[in-house]
N, C-alpha and C positions, 0 to 999 in steps of 0.2 A: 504494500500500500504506500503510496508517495508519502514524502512528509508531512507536506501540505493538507491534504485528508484526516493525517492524526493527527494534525494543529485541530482541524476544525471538529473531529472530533472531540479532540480533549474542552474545547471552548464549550462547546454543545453541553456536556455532564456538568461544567461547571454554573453552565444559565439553568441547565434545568434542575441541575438538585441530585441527579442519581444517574446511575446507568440505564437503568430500565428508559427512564421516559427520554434520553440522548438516543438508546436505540433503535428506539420510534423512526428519529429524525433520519436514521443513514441504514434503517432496513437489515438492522445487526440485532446478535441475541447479547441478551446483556452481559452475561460472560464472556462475549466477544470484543464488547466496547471495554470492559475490566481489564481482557487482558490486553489491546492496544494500547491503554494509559498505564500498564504494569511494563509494557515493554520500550515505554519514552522514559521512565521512569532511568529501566535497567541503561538504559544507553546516555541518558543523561548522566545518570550517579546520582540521582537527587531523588527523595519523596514530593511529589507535588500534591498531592493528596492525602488527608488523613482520612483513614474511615471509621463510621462506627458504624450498629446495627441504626443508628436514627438518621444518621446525616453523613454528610461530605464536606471536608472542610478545605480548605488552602493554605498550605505551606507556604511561609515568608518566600519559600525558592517560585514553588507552584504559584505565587500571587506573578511575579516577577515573570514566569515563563508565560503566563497567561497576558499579559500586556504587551510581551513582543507577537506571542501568536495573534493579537491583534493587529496590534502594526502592519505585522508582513500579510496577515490576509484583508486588510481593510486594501491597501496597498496594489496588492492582486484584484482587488474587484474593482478600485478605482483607473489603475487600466486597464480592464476591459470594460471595464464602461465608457472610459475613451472614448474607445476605438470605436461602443455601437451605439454612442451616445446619439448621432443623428437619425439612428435608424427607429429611435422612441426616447419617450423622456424617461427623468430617473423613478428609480421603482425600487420597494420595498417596504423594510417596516424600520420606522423611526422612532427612538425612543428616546423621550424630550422628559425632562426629570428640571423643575424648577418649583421654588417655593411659593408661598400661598397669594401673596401680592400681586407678584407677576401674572404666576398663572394662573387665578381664578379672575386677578380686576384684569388681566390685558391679554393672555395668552388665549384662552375661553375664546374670547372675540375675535382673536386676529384668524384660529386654526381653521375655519373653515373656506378664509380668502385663501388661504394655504394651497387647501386638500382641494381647492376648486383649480386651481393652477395647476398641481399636480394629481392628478385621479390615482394614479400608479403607485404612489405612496400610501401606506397606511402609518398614522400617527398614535404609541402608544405614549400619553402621558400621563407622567408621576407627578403629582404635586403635594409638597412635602414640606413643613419647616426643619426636618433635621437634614444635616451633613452626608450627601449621598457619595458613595464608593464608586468611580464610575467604570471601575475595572470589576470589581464583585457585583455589580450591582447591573451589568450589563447597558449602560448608559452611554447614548450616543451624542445628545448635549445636556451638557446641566446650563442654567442659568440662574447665578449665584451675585449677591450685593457684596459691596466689600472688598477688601485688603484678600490677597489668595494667596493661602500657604502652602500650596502643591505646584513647586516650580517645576511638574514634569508634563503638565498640563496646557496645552494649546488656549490659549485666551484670548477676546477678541469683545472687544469692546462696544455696545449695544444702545446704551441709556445712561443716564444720569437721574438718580433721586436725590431727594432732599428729604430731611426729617422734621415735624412738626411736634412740636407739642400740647395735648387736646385734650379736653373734659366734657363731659357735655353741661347742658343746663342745669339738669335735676342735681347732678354731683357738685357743681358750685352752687347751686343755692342752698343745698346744706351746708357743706362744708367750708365755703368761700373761696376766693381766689386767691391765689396765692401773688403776691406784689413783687418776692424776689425768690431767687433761687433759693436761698436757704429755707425758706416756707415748703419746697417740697418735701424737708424731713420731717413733717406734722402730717403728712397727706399720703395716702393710699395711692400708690403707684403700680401698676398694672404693667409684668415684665414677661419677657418670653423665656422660657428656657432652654439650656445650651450657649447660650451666647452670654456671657460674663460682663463683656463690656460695653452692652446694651445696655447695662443697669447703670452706667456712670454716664448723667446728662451731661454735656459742656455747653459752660457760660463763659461770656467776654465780660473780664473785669478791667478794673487799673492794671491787676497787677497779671493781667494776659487770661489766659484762655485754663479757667478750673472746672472740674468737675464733682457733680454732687450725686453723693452714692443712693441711688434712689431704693425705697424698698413699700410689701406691702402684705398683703396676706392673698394676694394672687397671683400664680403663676402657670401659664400655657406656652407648649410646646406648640400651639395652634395662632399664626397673625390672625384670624377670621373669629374667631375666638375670641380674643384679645382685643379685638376692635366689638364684639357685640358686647363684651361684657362694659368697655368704655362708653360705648351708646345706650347702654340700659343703669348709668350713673354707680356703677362700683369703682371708678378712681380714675387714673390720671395719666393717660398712654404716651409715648413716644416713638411715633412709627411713619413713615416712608407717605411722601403726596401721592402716590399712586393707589395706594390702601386706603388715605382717606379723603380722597376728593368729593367723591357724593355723599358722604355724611355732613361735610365740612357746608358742601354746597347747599346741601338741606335742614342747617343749623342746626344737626344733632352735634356736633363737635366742637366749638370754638378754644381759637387757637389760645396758650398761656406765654405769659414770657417769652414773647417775638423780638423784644428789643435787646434785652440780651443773650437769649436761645442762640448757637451756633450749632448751625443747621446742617454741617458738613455734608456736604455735595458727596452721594455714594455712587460712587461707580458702577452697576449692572453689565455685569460680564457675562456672556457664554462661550463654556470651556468644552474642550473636545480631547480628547485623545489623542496622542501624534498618528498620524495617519488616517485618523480618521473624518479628518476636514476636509481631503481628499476626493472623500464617495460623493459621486455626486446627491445623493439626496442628501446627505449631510452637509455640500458645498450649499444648497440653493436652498437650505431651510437658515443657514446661519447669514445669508444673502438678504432674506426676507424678514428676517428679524430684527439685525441690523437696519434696514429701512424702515420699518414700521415701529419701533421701539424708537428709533431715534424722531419719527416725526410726534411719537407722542408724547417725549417729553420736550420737546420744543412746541408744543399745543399747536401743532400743522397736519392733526391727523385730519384725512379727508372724510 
């Protein structure tokens, strides 16, 4: 069997979870797909796989082999898509992994001008607020805010947000507004989980740019969450204009501490694979997004 084959084999057991259901995919008994990964295994010198009777895991080496089996077959199908690219458009199944903001307020929206441009495409998207793997996790683009601490990661830059900070009515008319930063350690602050340094707002003072450790008695792994609990007056959010434009618009929200709130401009990236920016439906979904994400946050969406 070429090599190529048990790359794509081995890729296959790792997306699916098992042998049995990879077998499915290449018309093999799963003792057969067991012993091709047993025998990359012998020639490499490496465990890439742990087993047990529940699961399959990946070895720091097997994580490693599995990123280049990427590369080199993302690689291989992006030239031959090349070569037949004229003779139809790109095809497949895409899998777009971005968190709650983007892709429930902008992604939702844009996917069907998408899939209407390309019919040949199927789109499978994740939408997550936690930190997705995009090597285990079988991820073709993620679309992530923020500072990016995976320099092995293809990034390409999409949007700009800004952050706000917002209450609604009901929750200041009880509690009142806060006039300066240091007032939001008396007040119920509504934080996300996972992210650490979401929890420290930044203010412009004299003496430069401090931060106030904000806290409260609620915390969501969920933006969507996190903003209904902010509109139904349990405390005090700090989250992205793109998340809350139509609350803002329909005065469930108003803004706190604008004059000295620093609202640090976040960057909205989507990240890819090395080689995988290549395929062509990966080229022309990261083409499209790029366009559409930029006209919306310069308010020129049509």
């Amino acid at each position: 069997m070429p090599l190529t084959e048990q790359m794509r084999i081995f890729v296959s057991v790792v997306q699916r979870g098992s042998f049995a259901l990879a077998a499915k995919d290449f018309d093999l008994t799963p003792s057969g797909v067991s012993k091709i990964v047993t025998r990359l295994e012998g020639r490499l010198g490496v465990q890439l796989l742990t087993r047990t009777t529940r699961r399959l895991a990946l070895t720091s080496e097997g994580r490693t082999y599995l990123l280049r089996c990427r590369e080199i077959l993302g690689a291989i199908e992006a030239a031959e898509s090349e070569l037949t690219l004229s003779k139809g458009r790109p095809r497949g199944r895409l899998c777009v992994s971005a968190g709650t903001a983007v892709g429930r307020h902008q992604l939702v929206q844009l996917l069907p001008e998408f899939l209407e441009q390309y019919p040949d495409i199927t789109v499978d998207l994740r939408i997550t607020d936690r930190r997705v793997d995009l090597v285990a996790d079988n991820i073709d683009v993620a679309v992530r805010a923020g500072p990016l601490d995976d320099s092995s990661l293809l990034a390409r830059k999409v949007a700009v947000a800004r952050r706000t900070i917002v209450a609604s009515p009901t929750y200041l008319t009880k509690h009142g507004t806060p006039k300066h930063p240091a007032d939001l350690l008396k007040h119920n602050c509504i934080t996300i989980d996972g992210f650490p340094n979401l929890r420290r707002w930044p203010f412009q003072t004299p003496d430069g740019i401090q931060r106030v450790a904000v806290s409260g008695n609620l915390t969501t792994d969920n933006a969507d969450a996190m903003l209904d609990l902010a509109i139904a007056g349990h405390g005090i959010v700090r989250m992205v204009d793109i998340h809350l434009a139509e609350a803002m618009r329909h005065g469930l929200l108003l803004p706190l501490l604008s004059k000295q709130h620093v609202d640090e401009p976040t960057l909205i990236w989507a990240v890819s694979l090395p080689g995988r920016n290549q395929v062509p439906r990966v080229r022309v979904f990261l083409d499209f997004l790029a366009d559409r994400l930029a006209r919306e946050s310069s308010g020129k969406r049509r």
